[in-house]
PQR file of N, CA, C, O and H, with PARSE charges and radii, in Angstrom:
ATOM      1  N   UNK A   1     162.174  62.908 172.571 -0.4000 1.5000
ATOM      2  CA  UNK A   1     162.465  63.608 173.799 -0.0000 2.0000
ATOM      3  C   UNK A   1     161.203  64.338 174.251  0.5500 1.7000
ATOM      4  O   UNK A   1     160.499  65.010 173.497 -0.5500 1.4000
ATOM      5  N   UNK A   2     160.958  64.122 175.700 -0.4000 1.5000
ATOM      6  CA  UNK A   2     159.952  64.818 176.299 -0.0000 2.0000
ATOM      7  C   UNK A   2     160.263  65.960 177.037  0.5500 1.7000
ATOM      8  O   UNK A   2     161.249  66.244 177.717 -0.5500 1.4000
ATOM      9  H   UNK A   2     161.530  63.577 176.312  0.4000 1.0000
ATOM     10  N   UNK A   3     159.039  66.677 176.722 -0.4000 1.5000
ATOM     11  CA  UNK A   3     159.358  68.063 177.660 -0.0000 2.0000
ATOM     12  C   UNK A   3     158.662  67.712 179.151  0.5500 1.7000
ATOM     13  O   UNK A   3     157.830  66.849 179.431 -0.5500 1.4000
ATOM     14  H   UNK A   3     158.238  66.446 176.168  0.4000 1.0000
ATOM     15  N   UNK A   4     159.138  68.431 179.761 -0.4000 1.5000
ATOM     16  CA  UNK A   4     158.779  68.864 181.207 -0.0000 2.0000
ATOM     17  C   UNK A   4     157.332  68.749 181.474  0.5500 1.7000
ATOM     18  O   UNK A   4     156.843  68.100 182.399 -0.5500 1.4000
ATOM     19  H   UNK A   4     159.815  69.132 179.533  0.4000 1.0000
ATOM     20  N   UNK A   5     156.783  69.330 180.722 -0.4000 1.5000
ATOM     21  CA  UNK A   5     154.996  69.527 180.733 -0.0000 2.0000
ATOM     22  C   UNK A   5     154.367  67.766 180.595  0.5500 1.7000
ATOM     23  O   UNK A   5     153.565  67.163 181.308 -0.5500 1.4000
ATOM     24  H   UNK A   5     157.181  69.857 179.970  0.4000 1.0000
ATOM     25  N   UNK A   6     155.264  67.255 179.158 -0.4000 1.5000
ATOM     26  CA  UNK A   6     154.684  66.346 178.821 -0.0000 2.0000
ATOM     27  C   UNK A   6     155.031  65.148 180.219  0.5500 1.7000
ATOM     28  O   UNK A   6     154.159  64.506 180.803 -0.5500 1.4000
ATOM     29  H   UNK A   6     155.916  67.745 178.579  0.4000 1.0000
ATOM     30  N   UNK A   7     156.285  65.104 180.463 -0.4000 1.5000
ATOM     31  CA  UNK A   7     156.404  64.034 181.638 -0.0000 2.0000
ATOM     32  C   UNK A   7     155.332  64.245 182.854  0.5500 1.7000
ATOM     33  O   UNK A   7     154.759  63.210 183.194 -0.5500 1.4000
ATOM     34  H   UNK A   7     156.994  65.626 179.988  0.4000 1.0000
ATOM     35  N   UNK A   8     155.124  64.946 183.267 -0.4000 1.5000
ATOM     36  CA  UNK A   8     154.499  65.613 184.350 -0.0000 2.0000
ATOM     37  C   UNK A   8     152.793  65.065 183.791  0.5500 1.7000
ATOM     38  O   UNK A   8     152.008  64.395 184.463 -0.5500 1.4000
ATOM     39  H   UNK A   8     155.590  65.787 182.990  0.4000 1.0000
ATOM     40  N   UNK A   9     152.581  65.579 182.429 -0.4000 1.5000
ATOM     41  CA  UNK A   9     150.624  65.147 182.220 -0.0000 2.0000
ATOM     42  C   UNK A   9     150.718  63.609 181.932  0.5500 1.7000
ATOM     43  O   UNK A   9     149.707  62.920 181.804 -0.5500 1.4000
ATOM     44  H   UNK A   9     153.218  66.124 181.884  0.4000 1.0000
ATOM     45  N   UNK A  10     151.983  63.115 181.840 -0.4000 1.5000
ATOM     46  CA  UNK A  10     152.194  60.974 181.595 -0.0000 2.0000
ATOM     47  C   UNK A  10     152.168  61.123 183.213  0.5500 1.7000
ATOM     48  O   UNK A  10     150.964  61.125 183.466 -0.5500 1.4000
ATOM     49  H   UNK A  10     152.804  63.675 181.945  0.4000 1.0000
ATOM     50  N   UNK A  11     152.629  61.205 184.013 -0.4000 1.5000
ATOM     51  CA  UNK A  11     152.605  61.124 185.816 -0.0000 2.0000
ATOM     52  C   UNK A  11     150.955  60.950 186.133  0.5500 1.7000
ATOM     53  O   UNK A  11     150.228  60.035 186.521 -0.5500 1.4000
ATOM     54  H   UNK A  11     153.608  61.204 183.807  0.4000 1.0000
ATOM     55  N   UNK A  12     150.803  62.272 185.768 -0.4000 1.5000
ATOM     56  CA  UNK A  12     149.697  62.029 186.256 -0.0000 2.0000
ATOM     57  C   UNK A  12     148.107  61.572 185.708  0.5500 1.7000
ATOM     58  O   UNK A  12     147.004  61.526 186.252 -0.5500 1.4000
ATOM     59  H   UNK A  12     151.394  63.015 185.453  0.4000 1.0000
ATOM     60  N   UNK A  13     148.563  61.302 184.496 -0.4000 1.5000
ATOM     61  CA  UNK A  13     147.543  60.189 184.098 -0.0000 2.0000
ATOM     62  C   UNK A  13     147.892  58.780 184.462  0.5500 1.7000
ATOM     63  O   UNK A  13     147.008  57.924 184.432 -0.5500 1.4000
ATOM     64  H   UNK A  13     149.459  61.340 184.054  0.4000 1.0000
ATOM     65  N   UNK A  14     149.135  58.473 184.808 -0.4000 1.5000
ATOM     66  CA  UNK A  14     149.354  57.317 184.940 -0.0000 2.0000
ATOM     67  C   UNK A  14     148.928  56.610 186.880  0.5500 1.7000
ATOM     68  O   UNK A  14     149.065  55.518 187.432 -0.5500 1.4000
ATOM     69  H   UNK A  14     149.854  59.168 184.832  0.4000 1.0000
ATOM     70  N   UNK A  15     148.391  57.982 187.310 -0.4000 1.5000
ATOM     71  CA  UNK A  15     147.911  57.738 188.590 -0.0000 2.0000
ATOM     72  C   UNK A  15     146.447  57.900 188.561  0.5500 1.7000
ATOM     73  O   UNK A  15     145.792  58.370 189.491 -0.5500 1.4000
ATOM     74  H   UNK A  15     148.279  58.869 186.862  0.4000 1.0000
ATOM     75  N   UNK A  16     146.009  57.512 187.521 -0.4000 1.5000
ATOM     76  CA  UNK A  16     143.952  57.242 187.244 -0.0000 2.0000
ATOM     77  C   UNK A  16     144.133  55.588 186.661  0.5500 1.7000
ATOM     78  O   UNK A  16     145.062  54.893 186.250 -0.5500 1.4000
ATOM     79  H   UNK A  16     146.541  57.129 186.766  0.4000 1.0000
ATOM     80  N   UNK A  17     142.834  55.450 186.869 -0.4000 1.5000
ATOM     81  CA  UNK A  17     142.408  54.058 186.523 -0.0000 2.0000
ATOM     82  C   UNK A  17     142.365  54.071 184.967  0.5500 1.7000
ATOM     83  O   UNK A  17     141.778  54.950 184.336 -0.5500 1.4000
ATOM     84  H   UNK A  17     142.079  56.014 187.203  0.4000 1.0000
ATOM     85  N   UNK A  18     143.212  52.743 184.240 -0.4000 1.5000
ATOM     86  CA  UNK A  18     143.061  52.783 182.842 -0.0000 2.0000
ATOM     87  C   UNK A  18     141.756  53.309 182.267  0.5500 1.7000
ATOM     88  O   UNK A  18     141.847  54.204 181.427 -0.5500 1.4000
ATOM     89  H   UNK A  18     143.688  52.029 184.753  0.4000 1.0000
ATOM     90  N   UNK A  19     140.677  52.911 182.578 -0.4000 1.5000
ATOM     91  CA  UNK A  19     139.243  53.536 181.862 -0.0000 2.0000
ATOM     92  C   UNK A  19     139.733  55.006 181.830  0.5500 1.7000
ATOM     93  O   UNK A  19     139.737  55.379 180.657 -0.5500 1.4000
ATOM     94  H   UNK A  19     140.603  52.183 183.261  0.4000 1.0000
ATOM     95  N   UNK A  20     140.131  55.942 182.638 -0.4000 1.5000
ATOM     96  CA  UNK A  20     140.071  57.699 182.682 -0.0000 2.0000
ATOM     97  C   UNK A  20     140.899  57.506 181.478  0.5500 1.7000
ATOM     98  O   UNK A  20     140.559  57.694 180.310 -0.5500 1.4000
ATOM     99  H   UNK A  20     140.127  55.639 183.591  0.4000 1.0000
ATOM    100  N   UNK A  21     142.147  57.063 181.975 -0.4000 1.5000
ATOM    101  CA  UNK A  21     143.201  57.331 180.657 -0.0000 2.0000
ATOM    102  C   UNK A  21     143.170  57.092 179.381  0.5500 1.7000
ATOM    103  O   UNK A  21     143.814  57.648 178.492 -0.5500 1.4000
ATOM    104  H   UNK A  21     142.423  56.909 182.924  0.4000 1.0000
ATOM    105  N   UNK A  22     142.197  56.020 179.288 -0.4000 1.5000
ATOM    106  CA  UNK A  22     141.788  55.911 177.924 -0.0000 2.0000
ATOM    107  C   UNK A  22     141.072  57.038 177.494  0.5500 1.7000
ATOM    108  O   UNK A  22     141.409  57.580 176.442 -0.5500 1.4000
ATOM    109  H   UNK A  22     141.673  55.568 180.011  0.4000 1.0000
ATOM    110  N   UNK A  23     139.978  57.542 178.263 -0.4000 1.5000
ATOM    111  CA  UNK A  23     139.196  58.549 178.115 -0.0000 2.0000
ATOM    112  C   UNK A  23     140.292  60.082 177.289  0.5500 1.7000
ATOM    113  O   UNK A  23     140.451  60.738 176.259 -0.5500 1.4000
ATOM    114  H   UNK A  23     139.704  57.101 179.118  0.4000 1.0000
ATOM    115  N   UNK A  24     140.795  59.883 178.804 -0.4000 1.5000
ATOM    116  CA  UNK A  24     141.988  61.045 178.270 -0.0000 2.0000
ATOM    117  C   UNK A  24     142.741  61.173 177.023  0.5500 1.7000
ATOM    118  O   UNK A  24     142.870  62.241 176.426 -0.5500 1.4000
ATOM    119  H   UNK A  24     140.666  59.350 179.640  0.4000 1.0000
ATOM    120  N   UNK A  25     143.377  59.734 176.538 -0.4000 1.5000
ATOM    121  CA  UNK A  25     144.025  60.009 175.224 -0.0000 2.0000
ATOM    122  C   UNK A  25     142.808  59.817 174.244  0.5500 1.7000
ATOM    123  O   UNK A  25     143.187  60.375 173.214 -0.5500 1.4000
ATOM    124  H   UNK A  25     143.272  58.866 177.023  0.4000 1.0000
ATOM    125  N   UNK A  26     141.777  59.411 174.067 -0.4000 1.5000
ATOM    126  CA  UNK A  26     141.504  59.871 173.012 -0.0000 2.0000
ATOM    127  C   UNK A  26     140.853  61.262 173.150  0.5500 1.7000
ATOM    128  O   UNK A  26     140.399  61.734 172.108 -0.5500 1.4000
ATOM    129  H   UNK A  26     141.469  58.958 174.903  0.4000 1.0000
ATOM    130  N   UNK A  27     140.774  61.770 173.937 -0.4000 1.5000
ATOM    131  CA  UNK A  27     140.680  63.546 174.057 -0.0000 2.0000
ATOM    132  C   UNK A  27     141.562  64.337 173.476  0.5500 1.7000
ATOM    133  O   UNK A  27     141.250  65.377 172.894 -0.5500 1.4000
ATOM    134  H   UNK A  27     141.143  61.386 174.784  0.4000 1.0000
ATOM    135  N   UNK A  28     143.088  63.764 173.628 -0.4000 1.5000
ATOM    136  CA  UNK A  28     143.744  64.584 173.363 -0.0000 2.0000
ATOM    137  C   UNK A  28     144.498  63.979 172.246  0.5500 1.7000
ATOM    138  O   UNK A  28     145.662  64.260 171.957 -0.5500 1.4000
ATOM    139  H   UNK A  28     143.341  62.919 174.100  0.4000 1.0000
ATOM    140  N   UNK A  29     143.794  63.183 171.681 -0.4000 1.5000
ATOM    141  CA  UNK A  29     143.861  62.926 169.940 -0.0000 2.0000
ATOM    142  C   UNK A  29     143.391  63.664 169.258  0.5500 1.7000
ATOM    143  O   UNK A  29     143.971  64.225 168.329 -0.5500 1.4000
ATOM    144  H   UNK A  29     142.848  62.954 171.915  0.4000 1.0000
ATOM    145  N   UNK A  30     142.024  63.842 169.642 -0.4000 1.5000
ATOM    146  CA  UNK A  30     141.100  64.507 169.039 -0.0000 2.0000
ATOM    147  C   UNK A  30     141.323  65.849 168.754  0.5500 1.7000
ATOM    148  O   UNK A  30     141.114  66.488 167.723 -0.5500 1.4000
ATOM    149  H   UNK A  30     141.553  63.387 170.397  0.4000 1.0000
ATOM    150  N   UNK A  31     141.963  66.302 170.253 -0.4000 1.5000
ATOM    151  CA  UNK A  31     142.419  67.745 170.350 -0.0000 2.0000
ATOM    152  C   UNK A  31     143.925  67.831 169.357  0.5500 1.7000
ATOM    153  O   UNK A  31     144.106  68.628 168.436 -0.5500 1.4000
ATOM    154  H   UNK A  31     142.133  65.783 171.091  0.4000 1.0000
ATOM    155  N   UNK A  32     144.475  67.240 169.631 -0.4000 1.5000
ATOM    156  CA  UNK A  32     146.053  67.546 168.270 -0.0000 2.0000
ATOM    157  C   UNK A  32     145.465  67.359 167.198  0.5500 1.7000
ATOM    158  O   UNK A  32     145.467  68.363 166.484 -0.5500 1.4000
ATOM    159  H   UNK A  32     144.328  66.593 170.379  0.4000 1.0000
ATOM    160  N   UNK A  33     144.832  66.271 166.677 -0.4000 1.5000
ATOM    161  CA  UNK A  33     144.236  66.490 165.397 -0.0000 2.0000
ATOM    162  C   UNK A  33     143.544  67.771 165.133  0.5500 1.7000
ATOM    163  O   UNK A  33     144.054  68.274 164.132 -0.5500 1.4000
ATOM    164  H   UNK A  33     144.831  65.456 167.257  0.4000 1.0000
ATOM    165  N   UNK A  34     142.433  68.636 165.693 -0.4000 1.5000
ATOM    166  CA  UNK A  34     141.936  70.110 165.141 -0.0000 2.0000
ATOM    167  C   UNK A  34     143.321  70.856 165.360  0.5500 1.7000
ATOM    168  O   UNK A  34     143.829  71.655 164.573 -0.5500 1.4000
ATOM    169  H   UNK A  34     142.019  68.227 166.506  0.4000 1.0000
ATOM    170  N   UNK A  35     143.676  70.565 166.211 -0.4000 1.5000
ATOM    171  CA  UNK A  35     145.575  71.345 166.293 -0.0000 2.0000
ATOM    172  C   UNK A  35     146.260  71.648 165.328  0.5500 1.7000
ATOM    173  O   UNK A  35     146.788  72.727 165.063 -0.5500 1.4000
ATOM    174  H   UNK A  35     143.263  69.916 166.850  0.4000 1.0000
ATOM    175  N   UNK A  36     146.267  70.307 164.558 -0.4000 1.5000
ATOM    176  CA  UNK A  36     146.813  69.973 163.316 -0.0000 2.0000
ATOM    177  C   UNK A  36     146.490  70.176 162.053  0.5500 1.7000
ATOM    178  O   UNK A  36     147.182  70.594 161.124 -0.5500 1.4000
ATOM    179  H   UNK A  36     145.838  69.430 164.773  0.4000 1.0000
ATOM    180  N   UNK A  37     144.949  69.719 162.103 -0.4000 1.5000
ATOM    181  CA  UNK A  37     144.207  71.221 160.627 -0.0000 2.0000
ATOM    182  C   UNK A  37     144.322  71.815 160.731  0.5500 1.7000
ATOM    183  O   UNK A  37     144.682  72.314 159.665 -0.5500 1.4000
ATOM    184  H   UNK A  37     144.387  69.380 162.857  0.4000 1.0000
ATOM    185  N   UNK A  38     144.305  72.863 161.872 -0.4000 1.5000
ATOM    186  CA  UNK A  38     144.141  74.391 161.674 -0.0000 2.0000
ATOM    187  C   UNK A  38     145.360  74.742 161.655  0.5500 1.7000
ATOM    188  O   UNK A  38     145.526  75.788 161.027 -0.5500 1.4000
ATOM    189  H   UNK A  38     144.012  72.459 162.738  0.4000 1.0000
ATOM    190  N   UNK A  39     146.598  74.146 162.230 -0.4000 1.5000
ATOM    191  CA  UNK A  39     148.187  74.755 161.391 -0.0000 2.0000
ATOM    192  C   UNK A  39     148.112  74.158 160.119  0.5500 1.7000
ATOM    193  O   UNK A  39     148.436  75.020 159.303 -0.5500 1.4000
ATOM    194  H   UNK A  39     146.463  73.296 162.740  0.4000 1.0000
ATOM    195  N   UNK A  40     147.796  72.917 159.459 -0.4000 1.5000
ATOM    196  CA  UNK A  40     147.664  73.253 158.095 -0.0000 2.0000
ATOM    197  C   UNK A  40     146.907  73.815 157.275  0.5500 1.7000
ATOM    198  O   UNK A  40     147.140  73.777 156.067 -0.5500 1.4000
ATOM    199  H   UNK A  40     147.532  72.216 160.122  0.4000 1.0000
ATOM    200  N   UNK A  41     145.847  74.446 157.803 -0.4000 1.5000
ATOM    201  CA  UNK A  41     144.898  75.377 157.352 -0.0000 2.0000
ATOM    202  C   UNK A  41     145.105  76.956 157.304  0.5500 1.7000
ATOM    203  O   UNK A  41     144.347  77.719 156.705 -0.5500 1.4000
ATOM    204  H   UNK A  41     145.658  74.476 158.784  0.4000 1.0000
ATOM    205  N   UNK A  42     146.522  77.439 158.199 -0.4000 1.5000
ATOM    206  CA  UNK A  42     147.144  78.892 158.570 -0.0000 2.0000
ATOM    207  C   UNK A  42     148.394  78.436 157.716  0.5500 1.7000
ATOM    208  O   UNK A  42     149.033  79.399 157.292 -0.5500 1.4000
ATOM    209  H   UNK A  42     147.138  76.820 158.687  0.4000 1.0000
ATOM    210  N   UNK A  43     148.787  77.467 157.440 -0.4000 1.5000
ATOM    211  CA  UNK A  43     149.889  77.685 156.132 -0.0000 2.0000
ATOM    212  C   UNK A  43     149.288  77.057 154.767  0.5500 1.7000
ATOM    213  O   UNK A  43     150.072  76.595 153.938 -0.5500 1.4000
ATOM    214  H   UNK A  43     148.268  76.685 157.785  0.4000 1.0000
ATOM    215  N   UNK A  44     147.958  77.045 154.551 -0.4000 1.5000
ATOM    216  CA  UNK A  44     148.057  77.248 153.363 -0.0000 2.0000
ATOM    217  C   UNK A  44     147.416  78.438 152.820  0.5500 1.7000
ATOM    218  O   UNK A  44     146.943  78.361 151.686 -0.5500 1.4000
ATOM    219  H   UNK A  44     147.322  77.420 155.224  0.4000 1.0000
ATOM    220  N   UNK A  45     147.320  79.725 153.591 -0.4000 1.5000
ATOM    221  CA  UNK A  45     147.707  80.764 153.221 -0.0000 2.0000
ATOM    222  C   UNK A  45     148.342  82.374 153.927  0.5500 1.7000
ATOM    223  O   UNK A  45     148.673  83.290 153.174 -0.5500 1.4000
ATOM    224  H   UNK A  45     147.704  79.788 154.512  0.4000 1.0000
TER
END
């Protein structure tokens, strides 16, 4: 299930030319991944 935010940033990537969007997701791979160490890095202590 998607939130509100998330439907809305799929909209409007999906109105750029595949090259941006590619650009875009791996940006925001990159970005959840440090996302994602650093909450497992604040619970392990």
């Amino acid at each position: 299930m998607s939130s509100a935010a998330i439907t809305t940033v799929i909209k409007m990537m999906e109105s750029l030319p595949v090259e941006v969007q590619d650009r875009i997701a791996e940006h925001l791979r990159e970005y959840i991944d440090d996302l994602q160490d650093e909450i497992r890095w604040n619970e392990s202590f």
